[in-house]
C-alpha positions as CSV (number, residue, x, y, z in Angstrom):
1,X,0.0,0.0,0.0
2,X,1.3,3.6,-0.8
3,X,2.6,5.5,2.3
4,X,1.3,8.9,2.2
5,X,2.8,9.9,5.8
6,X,3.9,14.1,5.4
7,X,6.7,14.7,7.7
8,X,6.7,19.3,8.2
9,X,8.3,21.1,11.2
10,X,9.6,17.8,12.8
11,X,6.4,16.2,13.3
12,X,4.7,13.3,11.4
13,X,1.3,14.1,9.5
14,X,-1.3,11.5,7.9
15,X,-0.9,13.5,4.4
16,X,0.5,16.2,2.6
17,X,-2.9,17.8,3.1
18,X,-3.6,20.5,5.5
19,X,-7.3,22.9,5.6
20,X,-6.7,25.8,4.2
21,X,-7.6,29.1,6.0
22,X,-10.8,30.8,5.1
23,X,-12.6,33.8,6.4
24,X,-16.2,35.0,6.5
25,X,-17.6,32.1,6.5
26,X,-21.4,33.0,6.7
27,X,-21.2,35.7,4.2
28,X,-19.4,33.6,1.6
29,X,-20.4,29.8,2.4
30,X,-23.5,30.1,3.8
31,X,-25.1,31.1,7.1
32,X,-25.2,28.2,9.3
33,X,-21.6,29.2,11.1
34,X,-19.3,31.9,11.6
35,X,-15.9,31.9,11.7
36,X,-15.1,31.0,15.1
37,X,-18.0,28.3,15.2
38,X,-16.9,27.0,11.8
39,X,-12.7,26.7,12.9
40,X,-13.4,25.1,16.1
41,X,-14.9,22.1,14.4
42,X,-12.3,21.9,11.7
43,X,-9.4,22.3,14.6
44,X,-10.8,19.3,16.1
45,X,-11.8,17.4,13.1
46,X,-8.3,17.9,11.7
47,X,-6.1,16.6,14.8
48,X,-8.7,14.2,14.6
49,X,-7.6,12.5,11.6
50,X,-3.5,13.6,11.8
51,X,-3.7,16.1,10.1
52,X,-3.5,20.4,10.8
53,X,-6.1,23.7,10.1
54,X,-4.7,27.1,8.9
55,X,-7.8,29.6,10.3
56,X,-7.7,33.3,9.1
57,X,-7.6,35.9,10.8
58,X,-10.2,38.6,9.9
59,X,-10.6,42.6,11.2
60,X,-12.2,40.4,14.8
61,X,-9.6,39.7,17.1
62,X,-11.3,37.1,19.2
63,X,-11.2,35.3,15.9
64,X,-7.8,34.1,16.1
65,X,-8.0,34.5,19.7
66,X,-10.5,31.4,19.7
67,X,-8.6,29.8,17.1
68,X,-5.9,29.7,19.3
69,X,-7.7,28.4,22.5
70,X,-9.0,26.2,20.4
71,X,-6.0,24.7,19.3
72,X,-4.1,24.3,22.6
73,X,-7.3,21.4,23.3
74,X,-5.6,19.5,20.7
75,X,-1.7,20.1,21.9
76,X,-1.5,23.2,20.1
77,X,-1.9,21.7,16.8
78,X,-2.7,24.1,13.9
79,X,-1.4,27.6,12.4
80,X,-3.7,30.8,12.4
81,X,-2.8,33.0,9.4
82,X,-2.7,36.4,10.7
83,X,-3.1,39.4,8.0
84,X,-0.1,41.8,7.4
85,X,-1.2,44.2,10.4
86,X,1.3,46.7,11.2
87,X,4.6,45.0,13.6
88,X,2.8,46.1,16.7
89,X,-0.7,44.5,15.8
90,X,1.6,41.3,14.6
91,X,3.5,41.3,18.1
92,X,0.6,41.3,20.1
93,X,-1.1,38.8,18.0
94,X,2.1,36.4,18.3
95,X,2.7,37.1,22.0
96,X,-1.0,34.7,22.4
97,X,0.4,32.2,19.9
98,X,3.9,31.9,22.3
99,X,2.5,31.8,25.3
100,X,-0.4,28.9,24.0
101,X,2.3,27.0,22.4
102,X,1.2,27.0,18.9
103,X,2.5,24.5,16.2
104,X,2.9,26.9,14.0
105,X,1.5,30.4,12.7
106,X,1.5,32.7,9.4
107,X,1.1,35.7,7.2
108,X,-1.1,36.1,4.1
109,X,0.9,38.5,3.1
110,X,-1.2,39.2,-0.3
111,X,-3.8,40.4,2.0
112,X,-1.7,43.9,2.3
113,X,-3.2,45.1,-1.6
114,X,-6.7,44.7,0.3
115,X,-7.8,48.7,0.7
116,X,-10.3,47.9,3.3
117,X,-7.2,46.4,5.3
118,X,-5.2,49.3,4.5
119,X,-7.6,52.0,5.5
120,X,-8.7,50.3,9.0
121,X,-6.6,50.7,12.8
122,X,-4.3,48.6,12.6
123,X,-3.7,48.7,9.2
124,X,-2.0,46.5,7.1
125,X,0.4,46.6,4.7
126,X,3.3,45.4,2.4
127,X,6.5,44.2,4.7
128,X,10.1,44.3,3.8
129,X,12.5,41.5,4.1
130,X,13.7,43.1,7.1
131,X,10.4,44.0,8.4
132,X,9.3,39.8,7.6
133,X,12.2,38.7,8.8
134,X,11.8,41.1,12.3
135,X,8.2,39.4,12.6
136,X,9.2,35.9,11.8
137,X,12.3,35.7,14.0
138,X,9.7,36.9,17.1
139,X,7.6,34.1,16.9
140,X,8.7,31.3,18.7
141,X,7.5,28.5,16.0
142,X,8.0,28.1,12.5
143,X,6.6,30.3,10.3
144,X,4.7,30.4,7.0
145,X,4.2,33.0,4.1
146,X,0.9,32.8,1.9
147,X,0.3,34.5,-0.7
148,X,3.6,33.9,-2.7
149,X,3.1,33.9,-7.1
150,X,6.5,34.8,-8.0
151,X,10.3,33.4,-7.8
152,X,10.9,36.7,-6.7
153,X,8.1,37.0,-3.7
154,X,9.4,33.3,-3.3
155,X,13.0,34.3,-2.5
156,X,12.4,37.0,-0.3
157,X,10.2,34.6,1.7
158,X,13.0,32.3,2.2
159,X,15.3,35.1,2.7
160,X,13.6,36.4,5.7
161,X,13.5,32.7,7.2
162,X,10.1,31.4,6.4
163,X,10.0,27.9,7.3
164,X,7.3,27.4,4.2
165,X,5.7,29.2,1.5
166,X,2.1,28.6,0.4
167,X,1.5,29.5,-3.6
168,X,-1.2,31.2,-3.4
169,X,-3.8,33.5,-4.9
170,X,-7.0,33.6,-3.3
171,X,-8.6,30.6,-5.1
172,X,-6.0,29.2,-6.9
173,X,-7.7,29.6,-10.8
174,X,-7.7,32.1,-13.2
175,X,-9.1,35.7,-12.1
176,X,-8.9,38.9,-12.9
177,X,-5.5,38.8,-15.2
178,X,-4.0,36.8,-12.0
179,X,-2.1,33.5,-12.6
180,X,-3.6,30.0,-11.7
181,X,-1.0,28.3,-8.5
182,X,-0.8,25.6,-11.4
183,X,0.9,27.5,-13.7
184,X,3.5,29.6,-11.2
185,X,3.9,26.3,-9.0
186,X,6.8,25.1,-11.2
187,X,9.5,27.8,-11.6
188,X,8.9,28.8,-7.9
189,X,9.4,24.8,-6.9
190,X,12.8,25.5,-9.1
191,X,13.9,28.5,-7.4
192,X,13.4,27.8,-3.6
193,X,12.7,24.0,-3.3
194,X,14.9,22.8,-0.6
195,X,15.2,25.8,0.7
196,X,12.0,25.8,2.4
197,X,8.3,23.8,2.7
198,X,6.1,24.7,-0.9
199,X,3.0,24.6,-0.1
200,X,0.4,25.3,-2.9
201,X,-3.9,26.5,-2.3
202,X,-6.4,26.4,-5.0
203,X,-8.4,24.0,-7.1
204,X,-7.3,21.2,-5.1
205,X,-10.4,18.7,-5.4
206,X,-9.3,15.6,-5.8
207,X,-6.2,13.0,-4.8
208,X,-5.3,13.7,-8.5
209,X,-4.9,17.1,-8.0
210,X,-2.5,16.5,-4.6
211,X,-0.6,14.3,-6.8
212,X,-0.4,16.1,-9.9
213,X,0.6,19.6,-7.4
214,X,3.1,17.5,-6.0
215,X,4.4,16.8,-9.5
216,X,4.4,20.1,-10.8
217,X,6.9,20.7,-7.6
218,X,4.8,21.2,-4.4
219,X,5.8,19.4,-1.0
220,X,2.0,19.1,0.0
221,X,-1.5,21.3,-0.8
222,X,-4.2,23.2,1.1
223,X,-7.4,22.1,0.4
224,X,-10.3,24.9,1.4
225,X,-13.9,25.1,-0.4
226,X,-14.3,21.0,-0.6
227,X,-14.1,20.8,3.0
228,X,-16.3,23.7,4.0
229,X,-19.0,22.5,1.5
């Protein structure tokens, strides 16, 4: 039989396959739960079967904040994606994740285009190396960048120390003049594999998909709308 065991971060997972993060989840999914309601059952679930959750972060605090109480009932398991909120907003956020012993956290840092994000206190915004590197070298577990569609958004990740990259482009397809993950996957894979974990979100519905993501040079896939449905 085929052994699909994922190894990431020192610890042993039942497949390359992690639950992507999403956000909003009654306005964009339907209304039966909201985000907290909705990543406490897929924490568990997760764990549950060896495998982890990313969960977003959103303009609520106590969204991550559950997340991460959450988490610490399964051993800390998981990663909550926090937006690119200024350092301090990113501190404060990472000082809960420290002191709950969190697996692992993140940065969608494609969420920094986002006006709304931009215009709100804290805002968010586009971080330098030095600036990633500041934020990534305070958190106290490994540390992934989403949102990455170039070799050159893919080097800069690695520079600053991310322990993993997710290809990423908020759905993964074709939209608006955007690249599909698909079709950026390979020449990233080229430029950085080794030097970190590729990860890769979108269109993922099927084993066929993990497998054919894995050929095009990912190390393992985020899976997000199948599950939620």
């Amino acid at each position: 039989d085929p052994d699909v065991r994922f190894e990431m971060f020192d610890r042993q997972f039942t497949a390359p396959i992690f639950a992507a993060p999403l956000g909003a989840i009654d306005l964009h999914y339907g209304p039966k739960y909201k985000d907290p309601e909705y990543n406490s059952i897929l924490i568990k679930a997760c764990a549950d079967y060896g495998l982890m959750a990313l969960t977003g972060d959103g303009v609520d605090p106590n969204i991550m904040l559950r997340s991460a109480e959450d988490m610490k009932k399964v051993g800390g398991l998981g990663c909550p994606i926090i937006k690119p909120w200024n350092k301090e907003a990113v501190f404060e956020k990472l000082d809960v994740l420290n002191e709950a012993g969190i697996f692992c956290a993140g940065m969608d840092v494609d969420g920094a285009g986002l006006p709304f994000l931009k215009a709100m206190n804290p805002n968010a915004g586009s971080k330098s190396v030095p600036e990633m590197r500041e934020i990534i070298e305070y958190a106290d577990m490994p540390f992934i960048v989403k949102g990455i569609m170039t070799v050159r958004g893919a080097e800069k990740a690695v520079e600053a120390g991310a322990a993993a990259i997710v290809v990423s482009n908020h759905g993964g397809r074709v939209q608006g003049g955007v690249a599909a993950t698909a079709e950026v996957l390979p020449e990233i894979a080229e430029a950085v594999k080794g030097d970190t974990v590729i990860l890769v979100d979108g269109g993922i519905r099927s084993g066929v998909d993990v497998f054919r993501a894995i050929a095009l040079g990912a190390d393992g896939v985020l899976i997000g709308r199948p599950i939620c449905r």
